[in-house]
C-alpha positions as CSV (number, residue, x, y, z in Angstrom):
1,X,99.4,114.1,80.4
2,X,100.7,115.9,83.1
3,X,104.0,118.4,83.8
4,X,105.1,117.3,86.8
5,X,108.2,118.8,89.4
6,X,110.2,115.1,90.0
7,X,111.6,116.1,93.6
8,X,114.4,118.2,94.9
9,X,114.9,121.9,94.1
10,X,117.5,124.7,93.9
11,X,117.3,125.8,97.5
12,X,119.3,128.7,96.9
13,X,119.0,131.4,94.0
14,X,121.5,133.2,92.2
15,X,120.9,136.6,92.9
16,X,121.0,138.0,96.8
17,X,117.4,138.5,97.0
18,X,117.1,134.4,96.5
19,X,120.1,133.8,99.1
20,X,118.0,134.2,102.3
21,X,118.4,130.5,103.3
22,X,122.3,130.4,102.9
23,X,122.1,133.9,105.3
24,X,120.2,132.1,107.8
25,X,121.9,128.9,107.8
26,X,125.3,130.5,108.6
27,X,123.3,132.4,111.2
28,X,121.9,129.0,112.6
29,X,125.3,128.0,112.6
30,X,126.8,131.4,114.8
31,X,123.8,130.9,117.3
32,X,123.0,133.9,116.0
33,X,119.1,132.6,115.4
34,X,116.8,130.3,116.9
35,X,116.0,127.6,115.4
36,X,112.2,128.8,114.9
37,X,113.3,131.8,113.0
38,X,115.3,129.2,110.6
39,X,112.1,127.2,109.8
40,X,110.3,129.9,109.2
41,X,113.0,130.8,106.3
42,X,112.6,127.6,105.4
43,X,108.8,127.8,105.1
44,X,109.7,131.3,103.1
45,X,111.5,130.0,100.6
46,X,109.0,126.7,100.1
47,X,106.1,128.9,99.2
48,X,108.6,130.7,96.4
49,X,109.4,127.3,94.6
50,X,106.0,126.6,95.0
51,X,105.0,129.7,93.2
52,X,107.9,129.4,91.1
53,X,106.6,125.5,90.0
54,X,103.1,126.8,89.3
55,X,104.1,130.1,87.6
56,X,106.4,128.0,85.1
57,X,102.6,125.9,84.0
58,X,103.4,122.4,86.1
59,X,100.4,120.6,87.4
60,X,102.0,118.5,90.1
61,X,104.3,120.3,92.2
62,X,106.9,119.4,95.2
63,X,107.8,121.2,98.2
64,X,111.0,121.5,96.7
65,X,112.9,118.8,99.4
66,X,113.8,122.6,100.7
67,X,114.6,121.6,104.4
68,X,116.6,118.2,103.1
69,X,120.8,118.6,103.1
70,X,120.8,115.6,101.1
71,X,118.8,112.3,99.8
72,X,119.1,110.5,102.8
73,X,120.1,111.9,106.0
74,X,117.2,114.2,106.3
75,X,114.9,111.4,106.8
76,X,117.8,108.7,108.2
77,X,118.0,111.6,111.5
78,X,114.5,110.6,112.0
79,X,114.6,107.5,112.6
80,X,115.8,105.4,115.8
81,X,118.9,103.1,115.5
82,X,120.7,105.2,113.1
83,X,123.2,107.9,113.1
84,X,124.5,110.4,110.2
85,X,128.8,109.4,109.6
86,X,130.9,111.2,106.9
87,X,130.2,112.7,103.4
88,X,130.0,110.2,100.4
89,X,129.9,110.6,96.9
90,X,126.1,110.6,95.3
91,X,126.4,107.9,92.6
92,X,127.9,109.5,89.4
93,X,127.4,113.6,90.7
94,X,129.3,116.2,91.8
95,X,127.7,116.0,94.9
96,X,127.7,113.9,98.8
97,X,125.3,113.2,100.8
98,X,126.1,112.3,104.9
99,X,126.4,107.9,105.2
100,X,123.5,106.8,107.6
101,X,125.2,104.0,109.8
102,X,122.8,101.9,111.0
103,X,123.8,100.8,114.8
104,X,121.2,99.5,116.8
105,X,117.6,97.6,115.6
106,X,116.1,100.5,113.3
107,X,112.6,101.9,114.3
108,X,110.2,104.7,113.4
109,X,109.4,106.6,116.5
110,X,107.7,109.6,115.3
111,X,106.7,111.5,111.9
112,X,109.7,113.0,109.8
113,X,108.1,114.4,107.7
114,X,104.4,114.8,108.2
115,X,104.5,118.5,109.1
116,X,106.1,119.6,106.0
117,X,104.0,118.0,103.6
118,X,100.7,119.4,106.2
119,X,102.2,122.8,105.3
120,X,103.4,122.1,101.7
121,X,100.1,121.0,100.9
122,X,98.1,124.1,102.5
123,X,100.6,126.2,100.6
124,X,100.4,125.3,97.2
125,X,97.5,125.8,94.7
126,X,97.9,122.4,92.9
127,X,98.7,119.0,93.6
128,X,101.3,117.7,95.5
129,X,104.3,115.1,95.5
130,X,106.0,113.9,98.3
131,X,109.5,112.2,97.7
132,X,110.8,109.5,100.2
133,X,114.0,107.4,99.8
134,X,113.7,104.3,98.8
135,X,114.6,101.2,100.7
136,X,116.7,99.5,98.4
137,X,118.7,102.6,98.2
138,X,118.5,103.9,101.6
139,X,120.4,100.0,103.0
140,X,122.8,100.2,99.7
141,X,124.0,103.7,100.6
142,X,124.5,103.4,104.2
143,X,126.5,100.7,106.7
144,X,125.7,99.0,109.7
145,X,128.6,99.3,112.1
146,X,131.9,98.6,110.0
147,X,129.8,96.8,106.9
148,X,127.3,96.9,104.2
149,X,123.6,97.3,105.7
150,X,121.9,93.5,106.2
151,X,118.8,91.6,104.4
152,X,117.3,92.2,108.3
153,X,118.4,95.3,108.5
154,X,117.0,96.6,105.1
155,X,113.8,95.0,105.8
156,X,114.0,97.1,109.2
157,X,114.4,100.2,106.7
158,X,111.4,99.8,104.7
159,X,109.3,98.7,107.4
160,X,110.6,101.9,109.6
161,X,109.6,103.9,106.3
162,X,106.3,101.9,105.9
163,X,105.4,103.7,109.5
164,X,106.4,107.3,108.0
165,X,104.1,106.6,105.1
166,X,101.2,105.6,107.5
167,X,101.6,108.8,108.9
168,X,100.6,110.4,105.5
169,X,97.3,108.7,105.4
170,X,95.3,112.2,105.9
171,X,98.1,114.5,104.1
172,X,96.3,115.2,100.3
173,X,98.8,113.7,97.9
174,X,98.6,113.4,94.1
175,X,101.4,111.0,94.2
176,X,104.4,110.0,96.8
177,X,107.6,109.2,94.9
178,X,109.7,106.7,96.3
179,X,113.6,107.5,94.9
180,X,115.3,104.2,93.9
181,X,118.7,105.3,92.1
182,X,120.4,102.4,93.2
183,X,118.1,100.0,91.1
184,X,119.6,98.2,88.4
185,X,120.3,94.8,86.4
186,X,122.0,93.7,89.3
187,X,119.2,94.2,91.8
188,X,118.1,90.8,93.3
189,X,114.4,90.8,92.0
190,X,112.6,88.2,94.8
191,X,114.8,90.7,97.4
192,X,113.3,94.0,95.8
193,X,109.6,92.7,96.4
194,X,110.3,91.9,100.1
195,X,111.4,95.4,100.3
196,X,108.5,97.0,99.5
197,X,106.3,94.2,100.2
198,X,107.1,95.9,104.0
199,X,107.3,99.5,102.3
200,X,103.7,98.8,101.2
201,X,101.8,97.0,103.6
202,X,98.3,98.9,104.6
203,X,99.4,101.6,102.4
204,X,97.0,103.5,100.3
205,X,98.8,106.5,98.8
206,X,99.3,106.4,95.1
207,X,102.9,105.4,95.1
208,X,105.3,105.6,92.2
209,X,109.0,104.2,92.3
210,X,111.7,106.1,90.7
211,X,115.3,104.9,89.7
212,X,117.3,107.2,87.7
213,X,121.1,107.4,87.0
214,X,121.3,104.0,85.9
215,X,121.1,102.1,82.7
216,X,117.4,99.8,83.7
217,X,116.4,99.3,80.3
218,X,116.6,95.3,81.1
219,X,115.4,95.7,84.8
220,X,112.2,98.3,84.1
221,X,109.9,95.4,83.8
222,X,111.4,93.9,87.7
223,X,109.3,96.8,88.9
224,X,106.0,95.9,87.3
225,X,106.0,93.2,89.7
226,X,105.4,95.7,93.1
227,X,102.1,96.9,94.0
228,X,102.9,100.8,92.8
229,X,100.5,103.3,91.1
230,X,103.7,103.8,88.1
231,X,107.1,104.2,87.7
232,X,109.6,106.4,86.7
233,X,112.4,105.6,83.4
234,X,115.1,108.0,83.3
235,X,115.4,108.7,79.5
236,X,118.8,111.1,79.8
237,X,121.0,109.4,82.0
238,X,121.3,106.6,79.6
239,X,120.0,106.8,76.0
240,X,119.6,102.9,76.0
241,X,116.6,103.0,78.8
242,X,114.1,104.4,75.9
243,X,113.9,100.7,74.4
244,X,112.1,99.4,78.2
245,X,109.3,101.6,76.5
246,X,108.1,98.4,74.9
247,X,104.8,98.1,76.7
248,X,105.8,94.5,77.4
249,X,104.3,93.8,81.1
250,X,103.4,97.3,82.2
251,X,100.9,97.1,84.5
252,X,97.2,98.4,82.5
253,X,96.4,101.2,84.6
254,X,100.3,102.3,85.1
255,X,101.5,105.9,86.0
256,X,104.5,106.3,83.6
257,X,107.3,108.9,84.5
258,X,109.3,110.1,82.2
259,X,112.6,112.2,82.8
260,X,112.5,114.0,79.5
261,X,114.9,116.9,79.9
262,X,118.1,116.6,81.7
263,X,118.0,117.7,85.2
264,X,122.3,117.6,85.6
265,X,123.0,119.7,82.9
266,X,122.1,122.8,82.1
267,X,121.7,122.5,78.8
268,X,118.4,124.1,76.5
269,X,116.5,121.3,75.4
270,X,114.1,121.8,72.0
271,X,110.9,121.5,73.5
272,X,109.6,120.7,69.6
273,X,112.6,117.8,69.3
274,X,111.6,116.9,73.1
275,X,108.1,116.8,71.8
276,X,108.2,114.4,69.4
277,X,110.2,112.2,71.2
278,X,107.5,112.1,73.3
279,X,105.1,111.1,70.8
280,X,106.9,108.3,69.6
281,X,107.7,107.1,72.6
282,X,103.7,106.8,73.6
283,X,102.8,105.1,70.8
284,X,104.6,102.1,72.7
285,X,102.9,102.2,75.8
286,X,99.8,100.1,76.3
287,X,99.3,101.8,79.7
288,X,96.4,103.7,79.6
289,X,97.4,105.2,82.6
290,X,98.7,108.9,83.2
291,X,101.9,110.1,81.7
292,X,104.0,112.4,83.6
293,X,106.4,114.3,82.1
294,X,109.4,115.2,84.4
295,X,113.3,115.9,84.3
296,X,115.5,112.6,84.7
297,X,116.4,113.7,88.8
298,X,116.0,116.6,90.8
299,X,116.9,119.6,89.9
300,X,119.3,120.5,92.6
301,X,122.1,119.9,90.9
302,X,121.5,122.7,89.0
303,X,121.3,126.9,89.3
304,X,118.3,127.8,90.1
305,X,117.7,130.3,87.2
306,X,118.2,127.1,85.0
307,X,115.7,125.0,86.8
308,X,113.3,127.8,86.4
309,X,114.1,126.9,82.6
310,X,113.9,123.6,82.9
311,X,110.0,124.1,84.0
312,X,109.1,126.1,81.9
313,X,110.0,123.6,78.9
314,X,108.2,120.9,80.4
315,X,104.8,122.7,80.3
316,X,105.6,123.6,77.0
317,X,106.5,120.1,75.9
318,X,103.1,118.8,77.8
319,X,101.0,121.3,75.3
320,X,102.7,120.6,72.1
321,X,102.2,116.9,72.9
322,X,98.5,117.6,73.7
323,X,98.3,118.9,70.6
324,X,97.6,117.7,67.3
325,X,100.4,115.3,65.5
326,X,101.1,117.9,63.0
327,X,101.3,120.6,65.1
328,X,103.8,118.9,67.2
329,X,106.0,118.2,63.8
330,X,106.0,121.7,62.4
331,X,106.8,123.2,65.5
């Protein structure tokens, strides 16, 4: 049973000293830095959430998604054939991300992210996880020209992003999270394994597919049927998605990710109540796999003072469930 850090970070702190980034973004923006000096700000404030993941107990850590503006474009600049449009609602947030548009036959030229995962991984002192956008997602939350994106052209999504996985091969990786919000009951199933059918192919990283916002507790078990190392269930988002924890068709050896604490509200949650949720909850799964205990999303939805908190109750909800049954229940 692991704590784990499920993706995205607060990038920006609430006191001045942990407001270097915004300072040297509207620098960046005057011309009044390069864009070297930016990165290395950027590579600054990596290593604190980094040391702030590890200090708070997790065992798998991200790099925080500290150089992303949003879920998609940072990776959707990268690629050939497509070009960032106008700001967009995220699903159900108070937040936008910038449209891809998809206008010319979409191909991976070069690594997008390699060199931040290099220096991620040299940085921190415990496993990582590296977050990519999903394909389904990525093709239902951009266009292609004036319309919505095209079987072809999704395909040429997750075979563009199949390349930037390749590029991983040599990057050590506990786990690579592939971000799936748009999943649902209303994904077409035979479609989804195409998707990562070309996400997949020759790929060897440990890859676990996470929706989240959504009610999937009748679509879970559509994931079982891709070649992934586990899978994510956001238990806050909707209260119904607990009942998918039936065990019914989950895969032996299965990662299982569960968003435990709520990662858009900022909220205390009991780590004792948490716990034995928890406990209950496992006594479902027939996976014998690992189970990862995470927050529903990422956190950057919230300050970061109370994603620090958020952190910390996750490694404290990881060792009351480690511990005895009674323990857990007098807590």
């Amino acid at each position: 049973m692991l704590a784990v850090s499920f993706g995205s970070y607060p990038r920006i702190g609430d006191t001045p000293g942990e407001q270097t980034l915004r300072r040297a973004l509207h620098a960046f923006d005057r011309d009044e830095i390069a864009a070297e000096e930016l990165e290395a700000v950027h590579r600054d404030v990596v290593k604190t959430v980094l040391r702030e993941q590890a200090e708070a107990g997790l065992d798998v850590v991200t790099d925080g998604q500290v150089t992303w503006n949003d879920p998609l474009s940072h990776v959707a600049r990268g690629l050939d054939g497509v070009e960032i449009n106008g700001l967009l609602r995220w699903f159900d947030n108070n937040f936008y991300y910038r449209q891809p548009v998809l206008t010319g036959p979409v191909r991976w030229a070069k690594p997008i992210l390699l060199e931040e995962l290099e220096f991620a991984s040299a940085a921190a002192d415990r496993p990582l996880k590296a977050v990519l956008p999903g394909p389904l997602t990525f093709a239902a939350m951009s266009r292609e020209g004036a319309g919505p994106v095209s079987r072809a052209g999704a395909l040429a999504v997750a075979e563009a992003l199949n390349r930037e996985l390749g590029s991983w091969a040599e990057v050590e990786l506990a786990y690579v999270q592939v971000e799936e919000p748009s999943f649902g009951s209303d994904t077409d199933r035979g479609f989804l394994r195409e998707l990562y059918a070309a996400l997949l192919r020759d790929v060897t990283l440990p890859v676990i597919v996470a929706p989240c916002f959504r009610d999937v507790s009748r679509a879970w078990p559509a994931l079982f049927d891709l070649p992934v190392a586990g899978f994510h269930l956001d238990l806050r988002s909707h209260a119904a998605n607990a009942s998918a924890l039936d065990g019914r068709g989950l895969p032996e050896d299965a990662a299982v990710s569960l968003g435990v604490l709520d990662a858009r509200n900022t909220r205390r949650e009991s780590p004792a109540e948490v716990a034995r949720e928890v406990e209950r909850l496992r006594t479902g799964l027939a996976s014998k796999g690992p189970l990862l205990l995470t927050t529903s999303c990422g956190l950057e939805f919230l300050p970061r003072s109370a994603a620090r908190q958020k952190l910390r109750i996750l490694a404290e909800i990881r060792d009351l469930v480690a511990g005895t049954p009674a323990a857990v229940g007098a807590r």
